[in-house]
C-alpha positions in Angstrom: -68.7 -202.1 117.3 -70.9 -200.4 119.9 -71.2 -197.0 121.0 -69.2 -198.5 124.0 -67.1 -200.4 122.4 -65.6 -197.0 120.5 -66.0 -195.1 123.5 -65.7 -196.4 126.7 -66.0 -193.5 129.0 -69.8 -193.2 127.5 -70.7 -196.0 130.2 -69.2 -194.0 132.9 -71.8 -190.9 132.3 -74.9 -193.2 133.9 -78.3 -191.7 133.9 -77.3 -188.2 134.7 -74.9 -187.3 131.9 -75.9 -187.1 128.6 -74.7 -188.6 125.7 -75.5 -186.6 122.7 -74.3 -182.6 123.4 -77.1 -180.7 123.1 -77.4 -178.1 121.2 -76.7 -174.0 123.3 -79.0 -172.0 123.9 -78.0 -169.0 122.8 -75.8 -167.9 119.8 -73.7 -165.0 121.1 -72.1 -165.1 124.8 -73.9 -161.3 124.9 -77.1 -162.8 124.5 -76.2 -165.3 127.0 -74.9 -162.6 129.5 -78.0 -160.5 128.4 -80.3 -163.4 129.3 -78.8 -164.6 132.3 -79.2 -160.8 133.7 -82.7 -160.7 132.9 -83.3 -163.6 134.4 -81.4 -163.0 138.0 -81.8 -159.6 138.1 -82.1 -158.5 141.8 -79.3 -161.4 142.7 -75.9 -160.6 143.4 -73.5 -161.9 140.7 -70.1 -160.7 141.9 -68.2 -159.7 144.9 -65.0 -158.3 144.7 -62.9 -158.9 148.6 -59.4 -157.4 149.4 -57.1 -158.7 151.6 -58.0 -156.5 154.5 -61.8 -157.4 154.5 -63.4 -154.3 152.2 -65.8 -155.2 149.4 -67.9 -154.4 147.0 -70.4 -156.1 144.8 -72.4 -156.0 141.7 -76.2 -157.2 141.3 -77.3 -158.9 137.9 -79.3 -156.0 137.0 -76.3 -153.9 137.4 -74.1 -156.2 135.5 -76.7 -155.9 132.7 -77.0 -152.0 132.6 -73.2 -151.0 133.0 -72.4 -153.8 130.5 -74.7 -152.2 127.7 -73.1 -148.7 128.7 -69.7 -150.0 128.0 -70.7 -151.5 124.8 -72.4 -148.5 123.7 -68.9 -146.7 124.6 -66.7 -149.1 122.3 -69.4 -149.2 119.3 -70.3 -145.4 118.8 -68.2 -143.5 121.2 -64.6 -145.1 120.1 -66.2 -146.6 117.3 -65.3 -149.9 116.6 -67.1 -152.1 114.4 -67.9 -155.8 115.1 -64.7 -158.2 115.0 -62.7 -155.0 116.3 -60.4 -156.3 119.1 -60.4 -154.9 123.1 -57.5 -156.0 125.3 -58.6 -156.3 128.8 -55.6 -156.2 131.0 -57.4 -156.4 134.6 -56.8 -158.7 137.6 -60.1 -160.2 139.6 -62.1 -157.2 140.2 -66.0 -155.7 139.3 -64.5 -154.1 136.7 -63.4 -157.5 134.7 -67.2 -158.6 133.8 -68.5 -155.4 133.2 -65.4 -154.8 130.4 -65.7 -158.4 129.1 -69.6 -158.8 128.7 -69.3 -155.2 127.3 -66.7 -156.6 125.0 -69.1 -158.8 123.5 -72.3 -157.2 123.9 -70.6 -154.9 121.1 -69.6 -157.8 118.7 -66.1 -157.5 119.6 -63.2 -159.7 120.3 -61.7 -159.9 124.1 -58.3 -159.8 123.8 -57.5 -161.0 127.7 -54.1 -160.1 128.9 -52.3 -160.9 132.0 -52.1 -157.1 134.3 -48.3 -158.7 135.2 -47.2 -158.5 131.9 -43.7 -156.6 130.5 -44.4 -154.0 128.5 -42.3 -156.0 125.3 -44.9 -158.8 126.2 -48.0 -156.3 126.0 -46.3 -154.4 122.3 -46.4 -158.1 121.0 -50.1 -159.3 122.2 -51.4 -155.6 121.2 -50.0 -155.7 118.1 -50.4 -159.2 117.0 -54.0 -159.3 118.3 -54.6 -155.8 116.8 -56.1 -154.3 119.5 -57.8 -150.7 119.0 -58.4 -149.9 123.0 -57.2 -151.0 126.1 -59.0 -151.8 129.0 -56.1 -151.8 131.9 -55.7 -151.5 135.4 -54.2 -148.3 137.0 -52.2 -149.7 139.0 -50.2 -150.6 135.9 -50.5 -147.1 134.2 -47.1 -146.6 134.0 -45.9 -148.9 131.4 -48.1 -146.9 128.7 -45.9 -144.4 127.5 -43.5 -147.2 126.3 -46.7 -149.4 125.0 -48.5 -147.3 123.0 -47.2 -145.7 120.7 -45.6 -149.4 119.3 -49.3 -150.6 119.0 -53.0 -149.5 117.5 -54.4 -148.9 120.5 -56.5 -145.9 119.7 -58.5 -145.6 123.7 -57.2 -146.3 127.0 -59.9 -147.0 129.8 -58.5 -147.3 133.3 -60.1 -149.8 136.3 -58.6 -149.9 139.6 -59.1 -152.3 142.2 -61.9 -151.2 144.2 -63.7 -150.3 141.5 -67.7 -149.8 142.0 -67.1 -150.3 145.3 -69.4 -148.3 147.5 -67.5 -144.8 148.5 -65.9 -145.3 151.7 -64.4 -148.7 151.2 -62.9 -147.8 148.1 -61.9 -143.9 149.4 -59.9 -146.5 151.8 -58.6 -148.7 149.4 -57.7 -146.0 147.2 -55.8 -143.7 149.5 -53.9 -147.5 151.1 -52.4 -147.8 147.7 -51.6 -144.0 147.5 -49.7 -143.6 150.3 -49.3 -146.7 151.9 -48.2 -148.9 149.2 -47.7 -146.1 146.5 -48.7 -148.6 144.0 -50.7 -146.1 142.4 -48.7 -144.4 139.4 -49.3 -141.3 137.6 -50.8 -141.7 134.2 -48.1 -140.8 131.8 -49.5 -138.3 128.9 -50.7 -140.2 125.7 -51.1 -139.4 122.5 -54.9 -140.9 122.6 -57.7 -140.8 124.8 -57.6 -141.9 128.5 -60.5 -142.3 130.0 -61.8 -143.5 133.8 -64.1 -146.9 133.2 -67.0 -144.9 135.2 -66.2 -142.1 132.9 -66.3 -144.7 130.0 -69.8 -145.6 131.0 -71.4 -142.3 131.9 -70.5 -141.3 127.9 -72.1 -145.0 127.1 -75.2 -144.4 128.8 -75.8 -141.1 126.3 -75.2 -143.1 123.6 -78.0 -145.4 121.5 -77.7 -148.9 123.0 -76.1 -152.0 120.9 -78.7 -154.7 120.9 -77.7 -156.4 116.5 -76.8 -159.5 118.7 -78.7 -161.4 116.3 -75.8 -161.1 113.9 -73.7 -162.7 115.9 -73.2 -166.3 114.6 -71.7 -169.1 116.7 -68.7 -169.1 113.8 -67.6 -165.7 115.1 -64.8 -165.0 116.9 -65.3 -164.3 120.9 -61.7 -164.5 122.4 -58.3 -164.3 121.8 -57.0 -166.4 124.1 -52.7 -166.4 124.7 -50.7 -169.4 125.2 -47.6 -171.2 123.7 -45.2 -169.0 125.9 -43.4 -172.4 126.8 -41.3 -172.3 123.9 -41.1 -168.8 121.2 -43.0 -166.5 121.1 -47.2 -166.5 122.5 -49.5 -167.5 120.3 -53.3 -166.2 120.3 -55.8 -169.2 120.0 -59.0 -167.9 118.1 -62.0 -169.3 120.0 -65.6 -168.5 118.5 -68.8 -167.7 120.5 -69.7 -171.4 119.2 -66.9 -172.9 121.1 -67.2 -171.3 124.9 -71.0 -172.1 124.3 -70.3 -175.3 123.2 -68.1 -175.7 126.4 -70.2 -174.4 128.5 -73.0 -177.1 127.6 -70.6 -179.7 128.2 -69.5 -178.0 132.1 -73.4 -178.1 132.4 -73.7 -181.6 131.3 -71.2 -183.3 133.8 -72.2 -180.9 137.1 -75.4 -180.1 136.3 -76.9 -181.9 139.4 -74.2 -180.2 142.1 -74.1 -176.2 140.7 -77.4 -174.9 141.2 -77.8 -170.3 141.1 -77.5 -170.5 145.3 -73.6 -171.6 145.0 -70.8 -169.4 145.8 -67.6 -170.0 144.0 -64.5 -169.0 145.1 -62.3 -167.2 142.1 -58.9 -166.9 143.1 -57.7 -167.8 139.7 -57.6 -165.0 137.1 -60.2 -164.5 135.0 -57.9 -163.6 132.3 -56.9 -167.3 132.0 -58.7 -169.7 130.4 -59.9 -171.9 133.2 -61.4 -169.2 135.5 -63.4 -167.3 133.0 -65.3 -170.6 131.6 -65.3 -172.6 135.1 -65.9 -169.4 136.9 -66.9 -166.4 135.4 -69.3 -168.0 132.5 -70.2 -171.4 133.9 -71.9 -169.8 137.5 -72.6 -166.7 135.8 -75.1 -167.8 133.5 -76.5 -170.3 136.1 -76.9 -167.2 138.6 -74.7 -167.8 141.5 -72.2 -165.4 142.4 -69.0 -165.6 142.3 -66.5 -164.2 145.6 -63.4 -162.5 143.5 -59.8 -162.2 145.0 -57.2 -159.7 142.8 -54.7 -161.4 143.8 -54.2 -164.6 145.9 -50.8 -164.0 147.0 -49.4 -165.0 149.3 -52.5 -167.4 150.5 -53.4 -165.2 153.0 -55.0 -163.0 150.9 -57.9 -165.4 150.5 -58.9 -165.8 154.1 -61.6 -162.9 154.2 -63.4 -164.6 151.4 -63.3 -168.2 152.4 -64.5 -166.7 156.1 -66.7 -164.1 155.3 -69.1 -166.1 153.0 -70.4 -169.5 152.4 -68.2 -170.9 149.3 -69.9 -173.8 148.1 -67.2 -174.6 145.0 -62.9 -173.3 144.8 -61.4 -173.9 141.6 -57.0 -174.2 142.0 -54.2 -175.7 141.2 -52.2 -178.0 143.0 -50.0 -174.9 144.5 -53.3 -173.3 145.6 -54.6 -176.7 147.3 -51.5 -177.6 148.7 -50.5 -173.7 149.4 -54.5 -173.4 151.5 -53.7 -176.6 153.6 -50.2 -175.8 155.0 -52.3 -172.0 156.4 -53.0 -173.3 160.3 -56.2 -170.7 159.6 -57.9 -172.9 156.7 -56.6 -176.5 158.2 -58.4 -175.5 161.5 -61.3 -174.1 160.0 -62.1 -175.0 156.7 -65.2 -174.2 154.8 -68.2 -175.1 155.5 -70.5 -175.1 152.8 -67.8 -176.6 150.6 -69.5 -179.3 148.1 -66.1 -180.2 146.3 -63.1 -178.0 144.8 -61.7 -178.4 141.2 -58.0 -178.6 139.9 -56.5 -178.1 136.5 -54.0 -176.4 135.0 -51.9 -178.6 135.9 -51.7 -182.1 137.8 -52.9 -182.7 140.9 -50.6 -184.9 143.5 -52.2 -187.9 145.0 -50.6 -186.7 148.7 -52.5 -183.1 148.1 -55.9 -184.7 146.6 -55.4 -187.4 150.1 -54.6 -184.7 152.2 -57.6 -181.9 150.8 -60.3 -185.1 151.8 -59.0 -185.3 155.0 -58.7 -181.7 156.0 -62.3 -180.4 153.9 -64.6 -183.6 154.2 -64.9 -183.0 150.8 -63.0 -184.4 147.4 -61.1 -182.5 145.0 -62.4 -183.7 140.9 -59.8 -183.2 138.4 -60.4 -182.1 134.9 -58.0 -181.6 132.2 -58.4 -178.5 129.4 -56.3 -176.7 127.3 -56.6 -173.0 126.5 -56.9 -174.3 122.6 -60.1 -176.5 123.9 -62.1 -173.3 125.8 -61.0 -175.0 128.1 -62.7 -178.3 129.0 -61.8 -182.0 127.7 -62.1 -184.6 130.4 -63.7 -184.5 134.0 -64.2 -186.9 136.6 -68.0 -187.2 137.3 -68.9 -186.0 140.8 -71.3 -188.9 141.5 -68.6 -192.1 141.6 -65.9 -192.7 143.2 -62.6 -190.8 142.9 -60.1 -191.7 140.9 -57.0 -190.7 141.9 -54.6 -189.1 139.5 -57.3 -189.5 136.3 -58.6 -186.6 134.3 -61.6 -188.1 134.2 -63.7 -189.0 131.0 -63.8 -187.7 127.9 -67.0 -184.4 128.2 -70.2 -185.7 125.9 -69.5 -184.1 122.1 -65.5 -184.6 122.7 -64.0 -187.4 121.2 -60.2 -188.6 122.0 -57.5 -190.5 120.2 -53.9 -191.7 122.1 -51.2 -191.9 119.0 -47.6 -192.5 118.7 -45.0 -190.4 117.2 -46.4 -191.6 113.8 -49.9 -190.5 114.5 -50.8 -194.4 114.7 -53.1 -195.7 117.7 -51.6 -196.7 120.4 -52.1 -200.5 122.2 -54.9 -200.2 125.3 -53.1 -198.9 128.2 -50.3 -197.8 126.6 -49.2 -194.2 126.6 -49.7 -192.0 123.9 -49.7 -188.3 122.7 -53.7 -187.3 123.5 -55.7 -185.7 120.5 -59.2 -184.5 121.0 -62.0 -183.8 118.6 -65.2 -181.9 119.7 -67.0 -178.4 119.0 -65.1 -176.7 122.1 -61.7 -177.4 119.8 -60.2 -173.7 118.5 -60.6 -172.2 115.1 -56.8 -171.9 114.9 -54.0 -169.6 116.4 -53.9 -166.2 115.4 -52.3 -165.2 112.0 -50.0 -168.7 112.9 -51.6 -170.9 109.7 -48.8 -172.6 109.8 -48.7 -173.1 113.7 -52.5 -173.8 113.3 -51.4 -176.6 110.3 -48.9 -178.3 112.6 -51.3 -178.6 115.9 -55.3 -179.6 114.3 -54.9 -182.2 111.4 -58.4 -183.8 110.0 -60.1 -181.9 112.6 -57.8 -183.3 115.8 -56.1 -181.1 117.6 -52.5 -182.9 118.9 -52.0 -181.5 122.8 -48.5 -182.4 123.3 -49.6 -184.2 126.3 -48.8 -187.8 127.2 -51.8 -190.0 128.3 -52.8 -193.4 129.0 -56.8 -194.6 129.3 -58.1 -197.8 131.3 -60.7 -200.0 130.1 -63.3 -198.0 131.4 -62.3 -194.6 129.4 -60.6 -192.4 132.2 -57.6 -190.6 131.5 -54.7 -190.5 133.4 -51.9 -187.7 132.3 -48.7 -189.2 132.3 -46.3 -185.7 131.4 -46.0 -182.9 129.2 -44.4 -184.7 125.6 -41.9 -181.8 125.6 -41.2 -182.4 129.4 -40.1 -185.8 129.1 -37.0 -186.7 130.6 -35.0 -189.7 128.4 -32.4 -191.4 130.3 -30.6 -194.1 129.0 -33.2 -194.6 126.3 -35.8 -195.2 129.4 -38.8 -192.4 129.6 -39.3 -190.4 132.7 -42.2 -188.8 133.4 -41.6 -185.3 135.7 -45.0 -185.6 137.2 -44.3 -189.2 138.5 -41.0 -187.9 140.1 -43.4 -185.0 141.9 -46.0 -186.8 142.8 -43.2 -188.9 144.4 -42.1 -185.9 146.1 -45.1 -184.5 147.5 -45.0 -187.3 149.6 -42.0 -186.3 151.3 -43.4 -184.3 154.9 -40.3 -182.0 154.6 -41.2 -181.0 150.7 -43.7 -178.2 150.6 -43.5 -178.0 146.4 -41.4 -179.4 144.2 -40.4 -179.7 140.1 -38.3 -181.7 137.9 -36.9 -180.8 134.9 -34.4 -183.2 132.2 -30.5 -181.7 132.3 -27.3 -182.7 130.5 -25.6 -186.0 131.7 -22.6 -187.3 129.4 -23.3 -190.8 130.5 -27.5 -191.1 130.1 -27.8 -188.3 127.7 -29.9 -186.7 130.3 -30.5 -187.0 133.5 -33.0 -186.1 136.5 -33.0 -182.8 138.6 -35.6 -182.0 141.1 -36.3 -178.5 142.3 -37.7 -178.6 146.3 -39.1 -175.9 149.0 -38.8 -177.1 152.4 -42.3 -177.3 154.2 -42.1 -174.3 156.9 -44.2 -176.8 158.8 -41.8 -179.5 159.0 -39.6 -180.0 162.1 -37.3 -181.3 160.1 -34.7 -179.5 157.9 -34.8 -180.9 154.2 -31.7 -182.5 152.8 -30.4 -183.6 149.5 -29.5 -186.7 150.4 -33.3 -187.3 152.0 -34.6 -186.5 148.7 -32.6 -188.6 147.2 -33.3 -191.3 149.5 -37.2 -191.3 149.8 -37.4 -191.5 145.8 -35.1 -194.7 145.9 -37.8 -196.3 147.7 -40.6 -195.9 145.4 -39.0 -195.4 142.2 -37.1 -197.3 139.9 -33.2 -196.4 140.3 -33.0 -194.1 136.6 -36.0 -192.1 137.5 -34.2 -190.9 140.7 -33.5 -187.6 141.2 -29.3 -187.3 140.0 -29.2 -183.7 141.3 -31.6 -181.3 143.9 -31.6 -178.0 144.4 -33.4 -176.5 147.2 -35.0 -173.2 146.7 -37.0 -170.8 148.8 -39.5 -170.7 145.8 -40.2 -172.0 142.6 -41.5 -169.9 139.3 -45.1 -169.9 139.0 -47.5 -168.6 136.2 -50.4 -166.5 137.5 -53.0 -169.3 138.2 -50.0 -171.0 140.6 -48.2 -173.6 138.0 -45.1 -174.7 138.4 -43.1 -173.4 135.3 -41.0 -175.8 134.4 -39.7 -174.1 131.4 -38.3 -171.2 133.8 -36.1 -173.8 135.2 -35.0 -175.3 131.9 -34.1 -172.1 131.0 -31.6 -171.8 133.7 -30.2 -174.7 133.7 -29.5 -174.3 130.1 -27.7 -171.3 130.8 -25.6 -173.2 133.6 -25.0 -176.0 131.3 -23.8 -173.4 128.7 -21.7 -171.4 131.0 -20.0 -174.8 132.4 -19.2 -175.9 128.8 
């Protein structure tokens, strides 16, 4: 058989996408930031914008110089030796790249950590990842006392907000979460070193500069990326140097033609998670455009400075953050207008919000699909043909996809099946988890859990989550079918659906809804109920609906599901 014949998608990639990866540049992601710094030096590479307006930014050069500080601060000042990991526990801010590209100027791990986490869930990520100091955000000082001594964090370094940002706006900022919001705690006394990150430098800067990049090999460990936390405990994935180079080859190779240095992209994801630090951070980084950072993009509003204030030429979201943007009369009256496209993952994207984004922007929203065990990338939909509705896109070049049944056996063309993918952005493994690494990559594949179907022509389409499946009756129902169906509904603003109990089907449906503040017409059960028997078949149907003010959402906006099984477990329980 043909190239084509084995892999269809390779047609799709044209004349402008590559076949055959090639190979990265560099070897280490601190002699990519190193290079990318010397390169774009007098260009700005990050700007940091609160919700009131203030900002502050960071120029290549500066990047470069305050990066090397901070490496020099975790090699000879705390001194950890290569491999030695660094928890960085910061939302967007200019205090995130300078941490992260210090992290690995040093030969360290990054150990990225979600600032909203419980202090059990920081003892468990510090102590599995074995992280020797903490870089963490002041605003969350306070949960240190009861962290700390339960894990081998040795230093603390504190970042706030506004940090690096010139002296007035952040003398503002500062004294706003003082008094105004007192969200500002007082850091508790520790039995190890607390320092300020400007503090952390200044001792850097005194100190001989790290430059044995050289013995960094591709093999080596770069992050410790967290995930699994929809069922047991999280999981750290190990991704090496090799594999976020390797990925960020393969962004390269399927936008190269439409992200040039003189774009501005929107990051109002977190750069903790997976998808904004390779889409965002790395991918526009290295290219030398800047990137517009939010801290936090809730409620929506908080975005509207940065999308007004400078010419945003890409946005990376979710559907919640699409959907969220559209229903703000601010952004619907005056969208962007440098926009060239916006891209979703993390989750799927509704057909009504992809229709709906075209008609509002002018411009289309390409879906890609990625898992945080993948760094992230795995499928994209190429930017020069036509969209494709609801697909993931192709397979990137170097990535190689299976669909199998419960047996591991192919599936027939078209059918569904659970997706495995092969390539160099695949993880090492999980984290001291051989066992958990054992059950998820077999010869080389790594098994997703997710539920896919591919046309003729190679494109994916995701059908559900494998562990999300609803059976009723024997008869598969896909949750993101049943949304999808209710996005459509003008009085539904978001909704979910989860499986629950039912002594007659074994289970049966239960959608979650938010009535659409926009609507002039109150949302019912029984109009749910009744816009899903037109368009789907009678057991996919919604049996119950509960409407809710809000639904659970992880920090990049995703609907979390498991929250609601959770509760209706305990309902089910309790009614028993």
């Amino acid at each position: 058989m043909t190239e084509h014949q084995t892999k269809p998608w390779v047609a799709a990639y044209g004349d402008d996408i590559p076949v055959t990866l090639p190979e990265p540049a560099d070897r280490s992601l601190g002699a990519l930031v190193d290079r990318a710094c010397t390169e774009f030096g007098p260009r700005r590479a990050f700007t940091c914008v609160v919700p009131n307006g203030m900002n502050g930014s960071l120029r290549y050069s500066q990047v470069a110089a305050m990066s090397d500080a901070f490496a020099s601060y975790l090699r000879h000042h705390c001194g950890l030796q290569p491999g030695a990991r660094v928890a960085v526990q910061l939302p967007n801010g200019l205090a995130y790249p300078v941490a992260a590209f210090g992290v690995f100027k040093a030969g360290c791990v990054l150990v990225n950590t979600n600032p909203l986490y419980t202090p059990s869930e920081m003892i468990h990520q510090f102590a599995d990842s074995g992280a020797e100091v903490l870089v963490i955000s002041d605003i969350f000082a306070g949960k240190l006392a009861e962290v700390i001594p339960q894990t081998g964090i040795r230093h603390v370094v504190l970042a706030g907000v506004p940090e690096f940002f010139p002296r007035v706006p952040e003398t503002i900022v500062r004294a706003v979460q003082k008094v105004w919001t007192r969200s500002l705690p007082p850091v508790p006394k520790l039995d190890v070193p607390v320092q300020r990150i400007r503090t952390a430098l200044r001792i850097g800067r005194g100190l001989p500069k790290v430059t044995d990049w050289d013995s960094i090999n591709p093999d080596d460990t770069a992050l410790l990326q967290y995930t699994g936390g929809t069922t047991g405990v999280a999981k750290g994935a190990i991704l090496t140097h090799g594999n976020i180079l390797s990925n960020l080859e393969q962004v390269r190779a399927m936008g190269a033609r439409h992200m040039t240095g003189e774009d501005c992209v929107l990051t109002a994801l977190p750069l903790y998670h997976i998808f904004a630090f390779t889409a965002n951070l790395m991918t526009f980084f290295e290219m030398g455009a800047r990137n517009i950072l939010v801290p936090s993009p809730r409620p929506v509003q908080n975005i509207q400075r940065a999308l007004e204030n400078y010419p945003v030429t890409w946005i990376t979201g979710v559907n919640t953050l699409f959907n969220g943007l559209m229903n703000e009369e601010w952004f619907a009256t005056y969208p962007p207008k440098h926009l060239k496209a916006a891209i979703a993952g993390g989750t799927a994207l509704h057909q009504a919000v992809a229709e709906r984004w075209l008609d509002v922007t002018g411009t289309r929203v390409a879906e890609g699909y990625g898992l945080t065990e993948t760094a992230p990338l795995v499928s994209f939909n190429p930017l020069d043909q036509p969209v494709r509705v609801g697909s993931i896109g192709v397979p990137v070049p170097g990535t190689d996809v299976a669909l199998v049944d419960d047996n591991a056996d192919p599936v027939e063309a078209g059918a569904p099946g659970e997706l495995l993918v092969k390539g160099p952005q695949v993880m090492r493994g999980y984290w001291n988890r051989p066992d958990e690494t054992e059950k998820s990559i077999q010869n080389g594949w790594f098994f997703t859990g997710d539920v896919a179907t591919m046309d003729a022509d190679g494109f994916l389409t995701i059908v559900d989550r494998k562990k999300d499946m609803v059976l009723v009756s024997g008869f598969n129902v896909y949750p993101n079918e049943v949304e999808d169906c209710l996005a459509k509904l003008d009085q539904v603003l978001e909704a979910a659906v989860i499986g629950v109990p039912d002594a007659n089907t074994g289970e049966a449906v239960r959608a979650y809804v938010v009535q659409n503040p926009d609507s002039e017409v109150s949302l019912t059960r029984e109009d749910v109920v009744a816009h899903c028997r037109k368009h789907l078949a009678a057991y996919k149907v919604p049996k119950s609906v509960v409407i809710r003010d809000e639904l659970p959402k992880s920090p990049i906006g995703k609907i979390l599901r498991k929250d609601l099984k959770a509760e209706a477990k305990a309902e089910f329980a309790k009614g028993a």
